[in-house]
C-alpha positions as CSV (number, residue, x, y, z in Angstrom):
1,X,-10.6,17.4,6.4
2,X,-10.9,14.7,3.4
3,X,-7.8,13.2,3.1
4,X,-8.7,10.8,-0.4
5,X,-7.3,11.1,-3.2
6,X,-6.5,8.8,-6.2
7,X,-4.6,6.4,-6.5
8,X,-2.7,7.7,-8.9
9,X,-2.2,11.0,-7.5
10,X,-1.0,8.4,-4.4
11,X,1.7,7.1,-6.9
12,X,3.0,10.4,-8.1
13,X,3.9,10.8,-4.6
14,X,6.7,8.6,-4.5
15,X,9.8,9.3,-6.3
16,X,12.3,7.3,-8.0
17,X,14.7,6.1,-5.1
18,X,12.6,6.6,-2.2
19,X,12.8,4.4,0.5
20,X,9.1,2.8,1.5
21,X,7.3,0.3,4.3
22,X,4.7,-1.4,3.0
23,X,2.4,-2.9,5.5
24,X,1.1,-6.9,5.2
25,X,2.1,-10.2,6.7
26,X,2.5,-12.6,2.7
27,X,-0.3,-10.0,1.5
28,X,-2.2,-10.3,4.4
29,X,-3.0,-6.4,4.9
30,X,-1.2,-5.3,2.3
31,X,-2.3,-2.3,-0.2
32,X,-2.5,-4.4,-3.2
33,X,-4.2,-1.3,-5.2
34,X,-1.3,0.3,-4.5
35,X,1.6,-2.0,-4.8
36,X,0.3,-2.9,-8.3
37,X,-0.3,1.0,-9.6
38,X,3.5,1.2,-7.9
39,X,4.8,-1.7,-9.9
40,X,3.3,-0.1,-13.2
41,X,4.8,2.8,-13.1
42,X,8.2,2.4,-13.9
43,X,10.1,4.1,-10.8
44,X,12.8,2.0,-9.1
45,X,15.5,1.9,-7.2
46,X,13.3,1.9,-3.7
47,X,14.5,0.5,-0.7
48,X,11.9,-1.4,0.8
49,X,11.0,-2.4,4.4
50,X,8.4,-5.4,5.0
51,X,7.7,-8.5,7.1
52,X,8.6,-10.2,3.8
53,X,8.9,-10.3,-0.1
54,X,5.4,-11.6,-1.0
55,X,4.6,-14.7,-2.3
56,X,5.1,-15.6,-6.6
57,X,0.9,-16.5,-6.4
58,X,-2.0,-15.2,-4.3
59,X,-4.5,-16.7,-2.7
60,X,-6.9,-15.2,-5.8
61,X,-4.6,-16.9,-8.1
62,X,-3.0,-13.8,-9.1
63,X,0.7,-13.6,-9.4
64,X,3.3,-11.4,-8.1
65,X,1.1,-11.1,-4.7
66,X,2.4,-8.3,-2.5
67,X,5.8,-6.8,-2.6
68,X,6.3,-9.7,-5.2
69,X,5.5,-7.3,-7.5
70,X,7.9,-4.5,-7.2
71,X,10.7,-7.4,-7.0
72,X,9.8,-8.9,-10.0
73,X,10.4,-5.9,-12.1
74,X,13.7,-5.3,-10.6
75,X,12.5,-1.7,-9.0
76,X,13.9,-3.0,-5.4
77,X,17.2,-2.5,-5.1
78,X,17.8,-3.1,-1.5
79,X,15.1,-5.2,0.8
80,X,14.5,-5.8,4.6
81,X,12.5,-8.6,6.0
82,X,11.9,-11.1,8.0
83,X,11.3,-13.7,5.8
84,X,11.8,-14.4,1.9
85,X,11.4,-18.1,1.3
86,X,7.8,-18.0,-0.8
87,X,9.8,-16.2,-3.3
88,X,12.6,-17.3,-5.3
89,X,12.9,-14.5,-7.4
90,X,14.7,-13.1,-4.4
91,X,17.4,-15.7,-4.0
92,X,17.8,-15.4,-8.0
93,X,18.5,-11.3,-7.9
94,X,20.9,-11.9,-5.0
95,X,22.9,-14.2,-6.6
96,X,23.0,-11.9,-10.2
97,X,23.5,-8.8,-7.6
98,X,20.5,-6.7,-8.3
99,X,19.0,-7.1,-5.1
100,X,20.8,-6.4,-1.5
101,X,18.9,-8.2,1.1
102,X,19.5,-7.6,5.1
103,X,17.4,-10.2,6.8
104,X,16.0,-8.9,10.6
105,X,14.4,-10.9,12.9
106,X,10.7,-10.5,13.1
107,X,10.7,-9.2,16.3
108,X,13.9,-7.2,16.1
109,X,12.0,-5.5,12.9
110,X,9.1,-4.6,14.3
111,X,10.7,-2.9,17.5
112,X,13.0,-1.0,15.4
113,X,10.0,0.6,13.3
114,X,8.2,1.3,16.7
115,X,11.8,2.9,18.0
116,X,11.6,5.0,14.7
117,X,8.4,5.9,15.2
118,X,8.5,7.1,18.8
119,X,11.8,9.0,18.2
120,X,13.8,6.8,20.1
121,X,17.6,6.0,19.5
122,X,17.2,2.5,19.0
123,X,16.1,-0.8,20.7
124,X,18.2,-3.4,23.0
125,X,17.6,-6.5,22.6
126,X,19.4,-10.5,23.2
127,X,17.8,-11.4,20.2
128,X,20.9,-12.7,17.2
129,X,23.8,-12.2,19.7
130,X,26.4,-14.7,19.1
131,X,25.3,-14.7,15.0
132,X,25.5,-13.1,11.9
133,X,22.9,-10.5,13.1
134,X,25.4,-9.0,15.0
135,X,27.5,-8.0,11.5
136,X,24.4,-6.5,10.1
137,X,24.6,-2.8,9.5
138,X,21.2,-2.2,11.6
139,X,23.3,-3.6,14.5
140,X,25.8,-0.7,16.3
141,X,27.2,-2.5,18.9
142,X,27.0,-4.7,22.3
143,X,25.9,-3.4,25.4
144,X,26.0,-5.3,28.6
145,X,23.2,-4.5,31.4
146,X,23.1,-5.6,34.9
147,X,25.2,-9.1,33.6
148,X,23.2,-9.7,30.3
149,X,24.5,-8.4,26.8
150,X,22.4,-7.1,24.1
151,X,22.6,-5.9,20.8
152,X,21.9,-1.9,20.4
153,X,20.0,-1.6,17.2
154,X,19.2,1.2,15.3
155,X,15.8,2.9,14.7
156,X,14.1,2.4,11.7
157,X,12.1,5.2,9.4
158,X,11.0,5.3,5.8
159,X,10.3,8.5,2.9
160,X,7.1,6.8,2.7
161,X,5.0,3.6,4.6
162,X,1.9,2.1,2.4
163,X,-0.4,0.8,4.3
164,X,-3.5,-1.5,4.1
165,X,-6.5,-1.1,6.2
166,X,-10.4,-2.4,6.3
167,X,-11.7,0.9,6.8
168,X,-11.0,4.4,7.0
169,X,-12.5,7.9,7.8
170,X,-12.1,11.0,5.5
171,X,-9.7,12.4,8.4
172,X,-7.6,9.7,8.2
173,X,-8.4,7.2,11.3
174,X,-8.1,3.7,10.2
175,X,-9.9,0.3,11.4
176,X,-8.5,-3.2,10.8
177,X,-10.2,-6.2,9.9
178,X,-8.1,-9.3,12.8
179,X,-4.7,-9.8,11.5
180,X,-4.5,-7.3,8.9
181,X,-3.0,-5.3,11.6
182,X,0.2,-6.7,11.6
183,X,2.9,-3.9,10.8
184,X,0.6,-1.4,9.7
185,X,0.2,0.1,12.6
186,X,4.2,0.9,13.6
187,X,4.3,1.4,9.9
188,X,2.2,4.4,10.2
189,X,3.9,6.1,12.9
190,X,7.4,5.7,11.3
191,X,7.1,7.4,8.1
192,X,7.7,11.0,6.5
193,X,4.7,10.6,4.1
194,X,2.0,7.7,4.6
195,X,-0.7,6.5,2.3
196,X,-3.3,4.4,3.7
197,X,-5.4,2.6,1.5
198,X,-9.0,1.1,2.4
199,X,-11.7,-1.6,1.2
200,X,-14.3,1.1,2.6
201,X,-14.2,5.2,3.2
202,X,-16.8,6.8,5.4
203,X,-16.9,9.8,7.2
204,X,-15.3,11.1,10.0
205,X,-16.9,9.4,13.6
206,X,-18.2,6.5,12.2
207,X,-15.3,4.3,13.9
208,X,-16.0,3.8,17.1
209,X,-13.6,5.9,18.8
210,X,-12.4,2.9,20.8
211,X,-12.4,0.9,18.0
212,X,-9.3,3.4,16.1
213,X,-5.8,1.4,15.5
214,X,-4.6,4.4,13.5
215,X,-4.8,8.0,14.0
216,X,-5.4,10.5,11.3
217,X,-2.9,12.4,12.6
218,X,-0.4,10.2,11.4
219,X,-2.1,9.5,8.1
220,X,-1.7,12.2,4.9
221,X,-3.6,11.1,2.2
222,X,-6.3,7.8,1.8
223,X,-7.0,5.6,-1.6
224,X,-10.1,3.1,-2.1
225,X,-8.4,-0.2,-3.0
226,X,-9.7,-3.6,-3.1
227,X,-9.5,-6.0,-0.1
228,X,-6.2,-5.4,2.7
C-alpha cells in the first residue's frame, strides 16, 4: 500500500484546534516541509507537544526554525516542552497571555508519550518531587513504593504527531539518519493520525528489516520534504 501523498493534502488533515507532536530535538529531525506548509495556512489554536519551541534562526540561516514557526504566528495556543530558552518569542506571548506553556522534564516527557503510546495509565517517576512539577496538571498525585515517593503522571497522546525521518517506504516503515531519532519514534506510536515526512521515498523492503525504527503500521500517510 502507497501511503504518500502531498503535502498539502498532509495539511488539510489537520483542523483548526487540533492538538499535534511534532518530532525534532531544536529542528534536528524535525518535518520542516511540514511545519512551514502548517504555518502558512492559517489554522490555529493547536496545542503542541515537542522537546522544545525551535530556535528564532536555523542552522541554513532561515528563520523561524522548527516549531518557531507556528509560535511566531500566534497559531499555538498552549505548548509543552522541555526546553524554550532559544526562543524569546515564547517568554514574550506568555507574558501578553497568548501562549500557555507547561514545562516537563525531558525525561518525564518522553515516558509519558511512550505511556500514551503503549496504552498505559501513566508513568511513576522521582523526577520534580519536592517542586513546582508537582502542581503541574500532567501531575495526579504522589505514590509511595516500597519507602520511595513518586510522582504518578499522566499518559500523553496527540490528534496528530508530525514526524521527520531520513527515509521511508511506500508502506510506511521509516529509517533515521543518528540523532534524528529523538522523539520521533514514541511520537509515532502515541498519535490518532501520524504524518511522516522523508528526505527520500522508496519502495517497500528496501530498509533492511533490522534496520526499521518505525513501523508502517503506525504510520498513515508519507510526504517528501527536505532534510529531517
Amino acid at each position: 500500500m502507497d501511503k504518500t501523498i502531498s503535502v498539502q493534502q498532509a495539511v488539510d488533515l489537520i483542523p483548526d484546534g487540533a492538538t499535534i507532536m511534532v518530532g525534532g530535538f531544536l529542528g534536528c529531525g524535525s518535518p520542516h516541509t511540514l511545519l512551514t506548509a502548517l504555518a502558512e495556512s492559517g489554522k490555529k489554536n493547536f496545542t503542541l507537544i515537542a522537546n522544545d519551541g525551535g530556535t528564532l534562526n536555523g542552522p541554513d540561516g532561515s528563520e523561524f526554525y522548527g516549531a518557531a514557526k507556528l509560535i511566531h504566528n500566534k497559531q499555538v495556543k498552549k505548548l509543552y516542552a522541555t526546553h524554550v530558552g532559544l526562543n524569546p518569542e515564547i517568554a514574550t506571548q506568555m507574558m501578553d497571555g497568548t501562549l500557555e506553556l507547561v514545562l516537563v522534564p525531558q525525561g518525564s516527557l518522553a515516558e509519558m508519550i511512550r505511556a500514551g503510546g503503549a496504552g498505559l495509565g501513566g508513568i511513576l517517576t522521582p523526577t520534580g518531587l519536592g517542586t513546582i512539577v508537582e502542581e503541574s496538571e500532567h501531575v495526579v498525585r504522589t505514590v509511595e513504593i516500597d519507602g520511595k515517593t513518586y510522582l504518578l503522571e499522566r499518559p500523553i497522546r496527540a490528534d496528530v504527531a508530525l514526524i521527520g525521518s531520513t527515509i521511508a517506504e511506500k508502506n510506511g516503515n521509516l529509517w533515521y539518519r543518528g540523532t534524528t531519532k529523538n522523539f520521533n519514534v514514541l511520537m509515532a506510536t502515541a498519535a490518532d493520525l501520524v504524518i511522516a515526512e522523508a528526505e527520500e521515498i522508496v519502495e517497500t523492503g528496501t530498509i533492511e528489516p533490522e534496520n526499521v525504527a518505525t513501523f508502517g503500521v503506525f504510520v498513515n500517510h508519507i510526504v517528501h520534504g527536505g532534510k529531517a
